[in-house]
N, C-alpha and C positions, 0 to 999 in steps of 0.2 A: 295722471293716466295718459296713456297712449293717443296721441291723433294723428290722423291720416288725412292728409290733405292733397286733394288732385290737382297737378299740374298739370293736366292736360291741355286747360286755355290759352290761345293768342302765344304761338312761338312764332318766334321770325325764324325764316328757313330759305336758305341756299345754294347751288350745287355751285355760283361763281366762284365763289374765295378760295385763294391760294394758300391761305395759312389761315392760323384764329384769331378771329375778329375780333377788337379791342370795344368796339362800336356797334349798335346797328345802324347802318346807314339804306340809300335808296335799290342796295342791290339786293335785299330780303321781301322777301313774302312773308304774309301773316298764313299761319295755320293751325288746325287744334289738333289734337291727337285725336284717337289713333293716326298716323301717316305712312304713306309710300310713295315716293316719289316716281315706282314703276307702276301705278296704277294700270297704265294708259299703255305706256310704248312697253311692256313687257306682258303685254298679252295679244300683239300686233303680229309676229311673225319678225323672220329672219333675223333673230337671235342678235340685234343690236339696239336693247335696253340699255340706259347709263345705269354701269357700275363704276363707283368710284365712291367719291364723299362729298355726304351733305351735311350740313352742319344748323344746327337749331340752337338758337339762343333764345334764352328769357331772365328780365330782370327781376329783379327779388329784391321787395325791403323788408331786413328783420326784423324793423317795428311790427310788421303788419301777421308777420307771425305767429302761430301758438306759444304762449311760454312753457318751453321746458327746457331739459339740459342736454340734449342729444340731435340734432336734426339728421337722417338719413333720406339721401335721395335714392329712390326706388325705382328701376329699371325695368320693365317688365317683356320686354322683347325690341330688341335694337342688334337688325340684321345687317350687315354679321361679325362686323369688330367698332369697336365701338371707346373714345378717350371722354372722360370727361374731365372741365377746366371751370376752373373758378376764380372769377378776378385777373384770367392771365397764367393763373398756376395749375398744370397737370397733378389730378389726385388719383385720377385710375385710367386701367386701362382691361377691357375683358373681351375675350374671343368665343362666340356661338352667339346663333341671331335668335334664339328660339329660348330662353332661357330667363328667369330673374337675377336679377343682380341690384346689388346694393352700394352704398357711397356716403361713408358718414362725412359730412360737410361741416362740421361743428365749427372745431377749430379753425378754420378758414374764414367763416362768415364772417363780414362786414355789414356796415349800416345799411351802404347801397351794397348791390351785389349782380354782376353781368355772371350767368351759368351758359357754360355752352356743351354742348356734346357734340361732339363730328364722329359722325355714322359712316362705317366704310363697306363697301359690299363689291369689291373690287377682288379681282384673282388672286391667288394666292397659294402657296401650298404647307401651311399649316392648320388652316382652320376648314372643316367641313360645313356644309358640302362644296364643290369644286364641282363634282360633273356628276348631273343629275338629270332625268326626264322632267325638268319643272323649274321655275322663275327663280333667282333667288333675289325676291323684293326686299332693296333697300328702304331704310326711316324708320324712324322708332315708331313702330309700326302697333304696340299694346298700352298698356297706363304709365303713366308716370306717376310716382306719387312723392310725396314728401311724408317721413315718417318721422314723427314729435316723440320724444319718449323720457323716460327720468334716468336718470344717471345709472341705478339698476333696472335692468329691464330683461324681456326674452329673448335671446340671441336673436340678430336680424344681421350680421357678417358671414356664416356658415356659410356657404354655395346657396345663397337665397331662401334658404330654408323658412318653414315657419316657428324652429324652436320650440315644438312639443311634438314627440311621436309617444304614438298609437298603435299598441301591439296585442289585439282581445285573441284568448286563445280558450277555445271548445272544449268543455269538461262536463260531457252528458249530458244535462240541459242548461249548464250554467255556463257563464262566461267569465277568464277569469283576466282583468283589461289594466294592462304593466303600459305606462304611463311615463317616459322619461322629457322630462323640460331642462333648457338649456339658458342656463343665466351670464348675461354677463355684469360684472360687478355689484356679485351679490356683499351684502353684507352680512357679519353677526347680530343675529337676534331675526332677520329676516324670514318668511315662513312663504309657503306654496300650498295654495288649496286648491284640490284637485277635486270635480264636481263633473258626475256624467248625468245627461240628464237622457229622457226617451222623445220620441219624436213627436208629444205636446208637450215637451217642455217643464216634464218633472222629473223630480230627484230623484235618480237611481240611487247612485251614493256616492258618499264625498268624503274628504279626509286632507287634514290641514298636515303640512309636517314641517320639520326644514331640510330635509330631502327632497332631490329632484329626483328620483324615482318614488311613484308611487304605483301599489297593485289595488284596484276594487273589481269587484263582486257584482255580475249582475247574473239573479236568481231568472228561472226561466227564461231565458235568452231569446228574443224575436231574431232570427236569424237575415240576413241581407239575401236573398236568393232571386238573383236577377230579376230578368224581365215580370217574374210571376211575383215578386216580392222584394222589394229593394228598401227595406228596412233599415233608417240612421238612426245609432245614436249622434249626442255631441259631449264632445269634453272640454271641460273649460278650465285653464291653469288662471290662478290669480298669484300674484304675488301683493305680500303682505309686508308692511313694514310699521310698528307701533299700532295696528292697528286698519289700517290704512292699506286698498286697492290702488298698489302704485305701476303696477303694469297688467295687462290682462290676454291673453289669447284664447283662443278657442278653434274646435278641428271637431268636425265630421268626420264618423268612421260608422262601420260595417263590420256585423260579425260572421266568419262563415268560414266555412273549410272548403278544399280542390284539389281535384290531385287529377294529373292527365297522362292516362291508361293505353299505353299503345295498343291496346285491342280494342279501346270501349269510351274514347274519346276523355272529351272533359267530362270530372265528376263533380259537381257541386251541392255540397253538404249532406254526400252519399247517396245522390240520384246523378243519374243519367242526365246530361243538359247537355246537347249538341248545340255546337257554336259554328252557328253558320248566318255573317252577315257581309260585313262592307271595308273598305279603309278609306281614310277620307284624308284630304287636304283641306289647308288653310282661306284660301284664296275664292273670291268669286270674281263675277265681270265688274269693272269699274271701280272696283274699291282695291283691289290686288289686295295681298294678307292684314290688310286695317280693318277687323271684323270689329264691328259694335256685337254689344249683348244678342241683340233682336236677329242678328246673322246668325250667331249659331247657336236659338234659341230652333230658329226655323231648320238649319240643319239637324238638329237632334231628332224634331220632329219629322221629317223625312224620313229619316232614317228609322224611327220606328215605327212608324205605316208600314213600311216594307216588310215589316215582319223582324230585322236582323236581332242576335241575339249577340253580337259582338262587333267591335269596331276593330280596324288597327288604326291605330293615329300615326302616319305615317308622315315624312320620315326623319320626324325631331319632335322635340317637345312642343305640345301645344298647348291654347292658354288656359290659368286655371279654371277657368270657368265653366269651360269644355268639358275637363275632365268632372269640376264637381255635376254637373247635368247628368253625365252618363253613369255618378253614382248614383242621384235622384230616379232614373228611368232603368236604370239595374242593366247598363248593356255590361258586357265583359270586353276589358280592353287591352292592347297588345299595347303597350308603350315602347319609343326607340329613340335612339340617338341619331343624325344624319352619316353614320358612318356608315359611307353608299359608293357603290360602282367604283370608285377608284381608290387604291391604297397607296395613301405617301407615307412613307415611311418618316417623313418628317412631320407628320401629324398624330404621331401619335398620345404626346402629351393633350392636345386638343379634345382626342374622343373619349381620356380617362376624365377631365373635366368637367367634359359634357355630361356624361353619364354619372360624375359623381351630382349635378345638380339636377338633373332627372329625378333621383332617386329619393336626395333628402328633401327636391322640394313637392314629389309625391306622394311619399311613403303612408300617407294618411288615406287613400283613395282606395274603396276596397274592391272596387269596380277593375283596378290594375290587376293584372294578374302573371303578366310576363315581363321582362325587359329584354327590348330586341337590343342585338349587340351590334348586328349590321344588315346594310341590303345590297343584294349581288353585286357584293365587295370582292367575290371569287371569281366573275366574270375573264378573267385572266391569269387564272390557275394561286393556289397558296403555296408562294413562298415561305421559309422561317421567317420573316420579319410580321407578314399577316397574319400568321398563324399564333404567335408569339402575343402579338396586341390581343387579339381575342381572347386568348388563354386569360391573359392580364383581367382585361372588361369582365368574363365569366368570373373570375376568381374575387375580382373587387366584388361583382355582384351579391353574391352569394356569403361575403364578409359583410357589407351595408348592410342585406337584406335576407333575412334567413328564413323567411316563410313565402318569397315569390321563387318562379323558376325563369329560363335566360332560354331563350331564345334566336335563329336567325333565320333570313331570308336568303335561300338561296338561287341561284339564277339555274335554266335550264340546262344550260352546257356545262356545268359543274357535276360532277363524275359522281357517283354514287360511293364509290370508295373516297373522294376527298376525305384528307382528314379532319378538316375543319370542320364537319359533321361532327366531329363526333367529342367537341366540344361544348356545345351547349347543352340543355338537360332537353329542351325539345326541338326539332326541326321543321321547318316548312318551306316549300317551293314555289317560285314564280314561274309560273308556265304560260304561253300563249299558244299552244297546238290548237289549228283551226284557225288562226289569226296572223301568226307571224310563221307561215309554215307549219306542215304536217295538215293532222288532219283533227274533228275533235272528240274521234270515238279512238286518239290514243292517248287520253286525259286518266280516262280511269286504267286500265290497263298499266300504266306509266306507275303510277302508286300502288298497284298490286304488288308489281317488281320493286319495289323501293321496300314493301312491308313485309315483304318475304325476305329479302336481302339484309333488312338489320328491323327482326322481331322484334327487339326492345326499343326501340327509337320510334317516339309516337313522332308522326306523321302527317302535316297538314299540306293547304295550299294557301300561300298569304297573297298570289296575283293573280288573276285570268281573268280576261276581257276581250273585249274588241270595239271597235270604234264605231260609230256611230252620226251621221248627222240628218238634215232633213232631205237625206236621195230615198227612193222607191223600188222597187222591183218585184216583180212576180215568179223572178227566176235566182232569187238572193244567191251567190260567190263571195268565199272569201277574200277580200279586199276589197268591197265595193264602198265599203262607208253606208250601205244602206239599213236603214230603221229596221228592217225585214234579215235581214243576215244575222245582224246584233241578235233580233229576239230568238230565230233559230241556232243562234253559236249557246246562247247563254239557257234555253230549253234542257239542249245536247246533255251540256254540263252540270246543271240542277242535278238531271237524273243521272248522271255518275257519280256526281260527288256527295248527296245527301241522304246515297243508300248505300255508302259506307262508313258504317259506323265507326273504324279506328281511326280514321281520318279528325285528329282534335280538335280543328281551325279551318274553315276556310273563308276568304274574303275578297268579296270582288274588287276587280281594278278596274273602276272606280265608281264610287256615288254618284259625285258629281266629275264634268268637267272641267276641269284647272288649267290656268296659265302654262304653258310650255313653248317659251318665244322663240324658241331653239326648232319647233314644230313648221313645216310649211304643208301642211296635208288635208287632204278630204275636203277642201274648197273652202277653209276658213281657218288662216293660219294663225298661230298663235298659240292652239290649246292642244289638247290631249280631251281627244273628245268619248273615251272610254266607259265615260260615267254614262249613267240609270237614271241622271239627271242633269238638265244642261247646268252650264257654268253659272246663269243671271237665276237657278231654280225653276224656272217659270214653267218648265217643261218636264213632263217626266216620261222618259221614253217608252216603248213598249215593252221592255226588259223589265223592268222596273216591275211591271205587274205579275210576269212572270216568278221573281223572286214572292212578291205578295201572296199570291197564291199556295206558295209553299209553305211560307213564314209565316203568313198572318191569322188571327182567329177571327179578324171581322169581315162577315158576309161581306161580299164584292163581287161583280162580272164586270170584265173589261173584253171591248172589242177593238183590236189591235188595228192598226192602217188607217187610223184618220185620217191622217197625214195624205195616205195615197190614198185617192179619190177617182183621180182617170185611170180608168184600166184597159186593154186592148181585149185581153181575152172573154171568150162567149160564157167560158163557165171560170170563174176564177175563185181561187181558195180566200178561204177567209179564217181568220183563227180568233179564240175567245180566253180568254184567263177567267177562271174563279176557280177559288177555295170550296163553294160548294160543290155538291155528288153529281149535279145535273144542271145541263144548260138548253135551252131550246129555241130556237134564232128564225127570228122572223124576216122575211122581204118582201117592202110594201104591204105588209098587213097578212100574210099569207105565212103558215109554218112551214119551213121547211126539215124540221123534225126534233126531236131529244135527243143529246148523246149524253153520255156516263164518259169519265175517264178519270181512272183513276190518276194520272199524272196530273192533273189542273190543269190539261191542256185540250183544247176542244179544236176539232177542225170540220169544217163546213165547205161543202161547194157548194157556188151559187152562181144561180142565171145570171150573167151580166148581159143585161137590156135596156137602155137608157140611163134615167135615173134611179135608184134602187135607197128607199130606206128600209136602214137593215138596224134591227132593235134583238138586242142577246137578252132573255131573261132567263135568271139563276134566282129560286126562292122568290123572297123581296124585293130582289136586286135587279135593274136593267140597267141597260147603256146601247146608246145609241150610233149609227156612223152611215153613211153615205159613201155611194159608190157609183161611179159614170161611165157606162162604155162610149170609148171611143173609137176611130179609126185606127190612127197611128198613134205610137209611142209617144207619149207627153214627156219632150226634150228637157223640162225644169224639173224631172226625177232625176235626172241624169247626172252624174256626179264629171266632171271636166275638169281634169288636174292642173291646177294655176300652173303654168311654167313647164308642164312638163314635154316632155319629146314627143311622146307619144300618148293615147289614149287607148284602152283596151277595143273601144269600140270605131277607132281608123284602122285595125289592123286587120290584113284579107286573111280569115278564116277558112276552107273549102271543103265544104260537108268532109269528114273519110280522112281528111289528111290533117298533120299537127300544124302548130301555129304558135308563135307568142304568149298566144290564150290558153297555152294548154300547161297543166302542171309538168316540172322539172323531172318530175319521178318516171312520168309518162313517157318523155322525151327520152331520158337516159335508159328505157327499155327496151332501146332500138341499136340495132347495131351503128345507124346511119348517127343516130343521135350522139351516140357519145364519141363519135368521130368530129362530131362539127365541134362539141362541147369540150376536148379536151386540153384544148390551148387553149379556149375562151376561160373556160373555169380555174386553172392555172396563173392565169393574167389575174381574177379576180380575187383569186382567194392569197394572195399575195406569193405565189410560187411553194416550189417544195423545198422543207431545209434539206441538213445536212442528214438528218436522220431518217430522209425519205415520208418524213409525215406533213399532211397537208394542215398549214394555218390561217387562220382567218383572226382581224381583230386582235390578235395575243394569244388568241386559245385555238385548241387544239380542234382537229375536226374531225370528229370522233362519229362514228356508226350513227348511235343514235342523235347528233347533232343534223350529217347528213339525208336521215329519215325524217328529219325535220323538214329541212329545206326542200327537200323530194314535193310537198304539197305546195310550196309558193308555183305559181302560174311564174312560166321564165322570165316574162316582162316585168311580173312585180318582184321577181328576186335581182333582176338588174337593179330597179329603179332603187330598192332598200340597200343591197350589196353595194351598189355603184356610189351610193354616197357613204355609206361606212370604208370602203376602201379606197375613198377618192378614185375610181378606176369610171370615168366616164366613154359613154355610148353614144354616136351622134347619131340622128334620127334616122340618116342614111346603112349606119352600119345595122341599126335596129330591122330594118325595111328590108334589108341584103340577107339578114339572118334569119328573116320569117319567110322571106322567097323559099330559101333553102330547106328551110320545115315542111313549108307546103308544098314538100317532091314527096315527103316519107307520109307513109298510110299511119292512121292510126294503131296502138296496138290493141288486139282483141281482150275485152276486159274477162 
């Protein structure tokens, strides 16, 4: 029979050695798995984590072994290229960090035995990702195992597969569940018994053959239907020889129908289920992508507090545990490949790869439902060579897996006619209007025109955020980083996105906080602080409840601004989340009334007059928070940009006239404005070609690109433009340029 033995313990690990070490000597460290060697400096800031190679050895005596006749070593993520060596001797070599892979070591074993793997997470332009919003931690970062088995057994060489799929297909109330297992060196007289059982672990039905296809029958069918019912059976192959349980596996599956309706969202099992939750990354503080169990035991659970009825697991494969949780808890989930932001045309053998082991090593998870092909990989328009790969990915898809549908994410500069739309079977968009430019009431509008423009093509949004950390405000602006901006950007957008129903997906960006060492921003570099929950969990923003209140069915009142405590103003707002009809908010023991809202969003003014306890009760439910007027403005709200030129709040503003501080849209509606701005904007946006059209980054700058940009405040589209164009501003010329604003009046709104 099959065993599975964890090598996780005591490797000696390196990032010295210049070649493969013969030895372990005094320049190894001991560590155990999970590993990342970028724990620490790749979630620090200024995009100088080591990439390169580390190399893990452990010794191994075959005596101490299981006896059997097969030994495979079992990889289970080792970011992002990765050889392994036995004795001295190279046996493999495999590109993606995110992935299983395997390594029969049989023939090789000796008595003693030095194994080494060197892990490479260094640049390159075959293997994705390469340029991405987020860390790529190096170190064999998930389990290692060693897999014992008999000479006949169930395929463990496939692209990591587990060698038995799972394919139950809906016939009125029955199921009827086509079963193929994959042997290798099977022999004559050898048989396969195929056994489903239900979720306490009784015989549905079973059937011995020497076929590795088998079909059975389950009468009445408990159907999987997400969050309200996520219903497993399990199947279990045995292989038989005289008698005899000589190898065994087993898979968890799910029976249920979907189909996604570009007028009427996603349908599951012929009901209406809108999918509106989250996407999450790998990584937290301190541990970089080395998740134990208990990590994303705790993420799952987050994540379904909040209500979401869908994940995307963005943007590669994540590990199997992950995904078996989120069939346990019924979320619905977008699976992808890291084929992201930049297209090498020398990568392309890499993303078919990748997505072939995506596929065969998911294919069991009924919780899956799409496979992404890419993400704002079109950032700089489709060529034939991008277009070509996609076509490929969609077409593999669809050949592996012929009851999911393919998927991709597209960026917002990407043209509505791209043809690369109109490659996948469904679509969805990365937008940040209200964040990165524009504004956030042209979020819903924006999809209106998208679902008028191609009727058939359902339609979602797979990004939209804003950043967040511990700054304050009573006067929240897009760009401040403040808790208070966050909770009114993601308010805005609730109620545009969750009261249209063609819309089949939407998911925020992000959960949580993640590593992004590449980031120097909002006063704590390092991360992408976008998430609904910091990075270490320990926090959940005031966003977060926002989402709750729409998502969730258990009574809650949440009263927003903990956090801000000192306040200047006499009467200052206050706001409240609950899911229930009615909220009634007390200060210092005193009501200050009832409101009803039907959005789950409450707003209160209240006396600020010393110290003020303020108690929200909803139903059963209260929550409490504190408030203190002050005099002057409490300078540790204040958000003060590490390193930068300037800060919004050194620049002379004068009631009536424009300023640095004012939006780009505002400015350019002056005659005076676009005089000052037409050789500035020229210089930045990297000149005009030959064709008289203006380009930015690769891509075109297109109408609604520049209505985008129209909402950035000038100073924050310098600050973000100036380092995507390399095209720097020295504090003097910034200073010289707001002089010159503050001649022109503002324009009349």
């Amino acid at each position: 029979m099959r065993t599975v033995l964890s090598l996780n313990a005591k490797w000696a690990f390196t990032k010295q050695a210049d070649s493969i070490p013969s030895a372990i000597d005094n320049k190894w460290n001991f560590v155990n798995l999970p590993h990342s060697w970028n724990a620490i400096d790749g979630q620090d800031g200024d995009n100088d984590y080591f990439r390169g190679t580390g190399y893990y050895a452990k010794t191994i005596t075959k005596t101490e072994l299981p006896t059997a006749d097969r030994y495979y070593l079992e990889i289970r993520g080792a970011n992002s290229s990765a050889d392994v060596y036995l004795n001295g001797e190279k046996l493999a070599h495999h590109d993606g960090g995110y992935s299983t892979w395997r390594v029969d070591l049989t023939d090789k074993l000796q008595l003693q035995n030095l194994l080494v793997i060197a892990v490479d997470n260094s640049a390159n332009d075959r293997v994705y990702p390469q340029m991405a919003d987020f860390t790529f931690y190096g170190g064999l970062y998930r389990n290692v195992n060693l897999i014992c088995v008999n000479e006949s057994h169930f395929d463990l060489d496939y692209y990591g597969g587990p060698g038995i799929m799972v394919t139950p297909e809906i016939a009125g109330k029955d199921a009827l569940v086509k079963v193929d297992t994959f042997v290798t060196n099977g022999k004559m007289g050898q048989t396969v018994r195929y056994t489903v059982y239900d979720k306490e672990e009784n015989v549905i039905a079973s059937v011995e053959t020497a076929d590795t296809h088998a079909e059975l029958k389950i009468e009445n069918v408990h159907l999987w239907h997400g969050r309200k019912d996520p219903y497993l059976y399990c199947c279990e192959a045995e292989l038989v020889e005289n008698g005899e349980v000589i190898d065994a596996v087993c898979t968890r599956f799910g029976c249920r129908t979907f189909k996604i309706d570009p007028d009427n969202g996603f349908i599951l099992n012929g009901e209406e289920y809108p999918l509106r939750g989250v996407s999450r990354h790998q990584d937290r503080w301190g541990v970089g992508n080395a998740l134990l169990p208990e990590h994303h035991e705790e993420d799952i659970e987050l994540i379904c507090e909040v209500g979401a009825t869908t994940i995307r697991l963005a943007h590669y494969q994540h590990d199997q545990y992950f995904y078996d949780l989120c069939d346990e808890k019924g979320l619905v989930i977008w699976a992808e490949i890291p084929y992201i932001s930049k297209h090498m045309p020398t990568g392309r053998k890499n993303t078919i790869s990748q997505m072939k082991e995506l596929i065969v090593q998911n294919y069991n998870h009924p919780s899956i439902v799409v496979w992404g092909l890419s993400n704002e990989i079109g950032i700089g328009g489709s060529d034939e060579d991008l277009l070509e790969n996609h076509r490929i990915l969609n077409d593999m898809c669809h050949e592996m897996d012929k009851t999911r549908l393919t998927t991709i994410a597209a960026v917002s500069m990407c043209k509505m006619d791209d043809p690369y739309l109109q490659i996948p079977d469904v679509v969805s968009y990365n937008h940040y209007f209200g964040w990165y430019g524009g504004e956030t009431d042209m979020n819903g509008p924006w999809f209106d025109k998208f679902h008028k423009l191609h009727p058939t093509i359902p339609i979602g949004c797979s990004e939209y955020g804003c950043e967040a950390l511990n700054w304050h405000t009573s006067d929240p602006r897009q760009g401040d980083y403040t808790e208070e901006y966050q909770a009114y950007y993601h308010e805005e957008l609730i109620k545009q996105f969750f009261t249209r129903k063609y819309m089949w997906a939407t998911h925020v960006w992000n959960m949580f906080d993640f590593g992004a060492d590449a980031r120097n921003e909002g006063g704590e570099n390092g991360q992408n602080h976008k998430g609904l929950v910091t990075m270490d969990r320990k926090y959940k923003k005031d966003a977060f409840y926002a989402y709750k209140a729409w998502l969730s069915d258990d009574p809650f009142v949440h009263l927003c601004g903990k956090r801000y405590i000192n306040r200047v103003e006499d009467v200052t707002k206050v706001t409240v989340y609950s899911n229930l009809p009615e909220v009634e908010l007390f200060a210092n023991g005193v009501s200050l009334g009832k409101k009803a809202a039907a959005d789950h969003f409450f707003y209160f003014d209240v006396p600020n007059k010393g110290l003020t306890n303020l108690v929200a009760v909803a139903g059963q439910c209260r929550d409490e928070s504190v408030i203190n007027k002050v005099e002057t403005f409490d300078e540790s709200y204040r958000l003060v940009e590490k390193g930068a030129i300037l800060n919004w709040f050194d620049i002379e503003a004068p009631e009536g006239y424009l300023s640095l501080n004012d939006k780009m849209g505002d400015v350019l509606s002056t005659v005076r404005g676009k005089l000052i701005f037409a050789g500035l904007m020229a210089k930045m946006m990297g000149g005009k070609g030959g064709d008289g059209k203006m380009e930015a980054m690769g891509f075109e700058l297109s109408a609604d690109m520049m209505t985008m940009m129209n909402g950035f405040t000038v100073l924050r589209l310098f600050t973000l433009m100036g380092g995507m164009m390399d095209v720097k501003f020295t504090k003097e010329q910034l200073l010289d340029l707001n002089a010159q604003l503050n001649k022109i009046k503002k324009p009349k709104k």
